[in-house]
C-alpha positions as CSV (number, residue, x, y, z in Angstrom):
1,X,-0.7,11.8,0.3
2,X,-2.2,11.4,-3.5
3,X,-6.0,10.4,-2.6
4,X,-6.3,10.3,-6.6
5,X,-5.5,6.4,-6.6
6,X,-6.5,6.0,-10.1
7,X,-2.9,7.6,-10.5
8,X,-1.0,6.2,-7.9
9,X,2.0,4.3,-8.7
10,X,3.9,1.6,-7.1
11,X,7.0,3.5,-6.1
12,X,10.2,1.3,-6.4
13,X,10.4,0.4,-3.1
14,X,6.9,-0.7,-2.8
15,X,8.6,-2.9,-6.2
16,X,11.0,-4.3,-3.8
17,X,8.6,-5.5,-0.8
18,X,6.8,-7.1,-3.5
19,X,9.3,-9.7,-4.2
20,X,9.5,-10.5,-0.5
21,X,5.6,-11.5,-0.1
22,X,4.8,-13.7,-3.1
23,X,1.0,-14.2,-3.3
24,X,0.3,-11.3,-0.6
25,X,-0.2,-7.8,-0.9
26,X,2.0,-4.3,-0.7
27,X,0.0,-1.7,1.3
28,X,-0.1,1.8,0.8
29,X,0.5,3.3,4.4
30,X,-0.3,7.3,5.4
31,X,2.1,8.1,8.3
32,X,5.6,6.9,9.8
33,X,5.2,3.6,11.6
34,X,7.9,1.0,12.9
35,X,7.8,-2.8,12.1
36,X,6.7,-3.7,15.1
37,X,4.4,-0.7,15.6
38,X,0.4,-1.5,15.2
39,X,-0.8,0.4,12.0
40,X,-4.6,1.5,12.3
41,X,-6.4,0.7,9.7
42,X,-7.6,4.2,8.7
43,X,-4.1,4.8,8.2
44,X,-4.1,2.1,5.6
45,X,-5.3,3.9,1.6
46,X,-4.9,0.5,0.0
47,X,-3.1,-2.2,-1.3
48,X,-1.8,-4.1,-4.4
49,X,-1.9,-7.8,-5.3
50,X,1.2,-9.5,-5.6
51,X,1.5,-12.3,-7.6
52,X,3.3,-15.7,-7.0
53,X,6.6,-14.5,-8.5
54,X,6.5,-11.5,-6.6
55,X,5.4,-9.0,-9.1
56,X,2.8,-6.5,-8.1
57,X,-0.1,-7.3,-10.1
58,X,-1.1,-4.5,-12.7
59,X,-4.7,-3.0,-12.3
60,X,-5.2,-4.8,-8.8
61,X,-4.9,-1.7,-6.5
62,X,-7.7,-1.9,-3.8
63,X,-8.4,1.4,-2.0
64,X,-9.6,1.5,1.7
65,X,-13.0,2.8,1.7
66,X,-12.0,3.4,6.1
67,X,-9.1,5.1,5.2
68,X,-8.6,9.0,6.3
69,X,-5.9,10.9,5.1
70,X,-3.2,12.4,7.8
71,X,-4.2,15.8,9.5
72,X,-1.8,18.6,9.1
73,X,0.0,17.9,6.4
């Protein structure tokens, strides 16, 4: 995964979740986890704002300072 996040774009999918969570965030998510699976939080590199429309807000990425990036990879 990019660890670069001054890069990282919202892909168009992360685009998509945004409009479902009005006023919530899209996280960034290192690994392959179900929806009802628990996701630790080191597995977590960060997040975006989303605004009340659903739109992810521009600049508003927040990195996880506890994140650690997937062995073996």
């Amino acid at each position: 995964m990019e660890t670069d996040f001054s890069k990282l774009k919202p892909t168009p999918e992360m685009i998509q979740e945004a409009r479902k969570h009005p006023n919530g965030w899209v996280y960034v998510i290192d690994g392959t986890y179900g929806p009802n699976d628990t996701v630790p939080p080191e597995a977590i590199a960060g997040a975006w704002e989303v605004d009340a429309i659903g739109n992810i807000v521009p600049n508003s990425f927040l990195a996880n300072p506890k994140y650690k990036p997937k062995q073996g990879k």
